[in-house]
C-alpha positions as a Markdown table, in Angstrom:
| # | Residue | x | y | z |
|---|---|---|---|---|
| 1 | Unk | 14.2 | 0.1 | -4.3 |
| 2 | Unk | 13.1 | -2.8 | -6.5 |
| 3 | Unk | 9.5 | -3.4 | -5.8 |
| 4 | Unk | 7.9 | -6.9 | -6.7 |
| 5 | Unk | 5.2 | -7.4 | -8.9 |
| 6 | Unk | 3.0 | -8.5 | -6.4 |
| 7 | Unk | 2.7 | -4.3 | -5.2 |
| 8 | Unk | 1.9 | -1.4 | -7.4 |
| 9 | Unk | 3.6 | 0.4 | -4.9 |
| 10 | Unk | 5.2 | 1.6 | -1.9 |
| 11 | Unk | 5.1 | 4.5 | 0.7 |
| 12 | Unk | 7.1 | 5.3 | 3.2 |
| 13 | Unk | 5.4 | 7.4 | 6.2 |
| 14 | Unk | 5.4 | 8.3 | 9.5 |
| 15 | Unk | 1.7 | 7.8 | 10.2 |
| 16 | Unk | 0.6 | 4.9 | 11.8 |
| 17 | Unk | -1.2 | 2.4 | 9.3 |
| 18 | Unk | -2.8 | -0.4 | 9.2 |
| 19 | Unk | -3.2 | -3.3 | 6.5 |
| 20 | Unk | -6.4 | -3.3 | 5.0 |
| 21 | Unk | -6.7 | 0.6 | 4.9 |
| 22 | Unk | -7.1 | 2.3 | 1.5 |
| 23 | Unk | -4.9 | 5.4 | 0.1 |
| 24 | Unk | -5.4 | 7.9 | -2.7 |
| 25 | Unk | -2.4 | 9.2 | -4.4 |
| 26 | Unk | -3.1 | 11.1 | -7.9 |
| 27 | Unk | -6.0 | 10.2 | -8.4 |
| 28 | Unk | -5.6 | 6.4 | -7.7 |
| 29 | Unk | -7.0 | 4.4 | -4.9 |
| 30 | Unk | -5.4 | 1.8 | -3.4 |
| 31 | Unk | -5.4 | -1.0 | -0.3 |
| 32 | Unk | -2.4 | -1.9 | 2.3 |
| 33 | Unk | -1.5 | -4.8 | 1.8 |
| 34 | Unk | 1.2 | -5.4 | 4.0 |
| 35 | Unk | 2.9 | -3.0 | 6.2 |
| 36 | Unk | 6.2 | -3.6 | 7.6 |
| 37 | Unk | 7.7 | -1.0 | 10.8 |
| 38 | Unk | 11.2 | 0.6 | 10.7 |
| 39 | Unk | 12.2 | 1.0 | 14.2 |
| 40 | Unk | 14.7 | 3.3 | 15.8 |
| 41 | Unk | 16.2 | 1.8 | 18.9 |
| 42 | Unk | 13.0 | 0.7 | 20.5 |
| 43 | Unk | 10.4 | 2.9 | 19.0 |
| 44 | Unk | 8.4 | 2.4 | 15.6 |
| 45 | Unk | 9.4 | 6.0 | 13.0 |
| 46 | Unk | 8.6 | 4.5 | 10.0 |
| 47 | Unk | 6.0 | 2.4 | 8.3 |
| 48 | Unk | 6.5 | 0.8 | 4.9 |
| 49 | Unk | 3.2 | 0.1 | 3.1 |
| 50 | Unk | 2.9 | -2.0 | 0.5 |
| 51 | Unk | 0.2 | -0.7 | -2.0 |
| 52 | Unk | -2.3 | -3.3 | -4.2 |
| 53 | Unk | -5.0 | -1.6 | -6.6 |
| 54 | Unk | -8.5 | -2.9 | -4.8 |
| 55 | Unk | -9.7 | -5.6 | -6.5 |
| 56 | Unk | -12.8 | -4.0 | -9.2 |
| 57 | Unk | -15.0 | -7.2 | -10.9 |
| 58 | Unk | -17.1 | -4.1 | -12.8 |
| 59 | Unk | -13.4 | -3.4 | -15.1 |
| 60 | Unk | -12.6 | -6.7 | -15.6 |
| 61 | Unk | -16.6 | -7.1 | -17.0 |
| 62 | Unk | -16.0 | -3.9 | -19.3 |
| 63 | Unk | -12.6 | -5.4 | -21.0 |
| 64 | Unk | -14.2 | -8.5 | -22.4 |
């Protein structure tokens, strides 16, 4: 799966989501940006989220 630059990731679940929730995974948080449903027949059993790192002024400020 080729995933644009736009996401820093994917994940592939079962749980119902929402765009504009956060997840950790090791260590990193992140926001949904987008989530897309997989459905079987008529009935949602996947989610695709598309993951974005939250936007953080305070690291941009500490790089310059």
């Amino acid at each position: 799966m080729c995933i644009p630059d736009e996401y820093d990731a994917f994940l592939l679940t079962q749980v119902f989501v929402d765009q504009e929730d956060t997840a950790a995974w090791q260590s990193k948080h992140y926001r949904l940006k987008e989530v897309e449903e997989i459905y079987d027949a008529y009935v949602p059993s996947y989610r695709i989220a598309k993951l974005v790192t939250p936007f953080k002024p305070w690291t941009i400020a500490l790089k310059r």
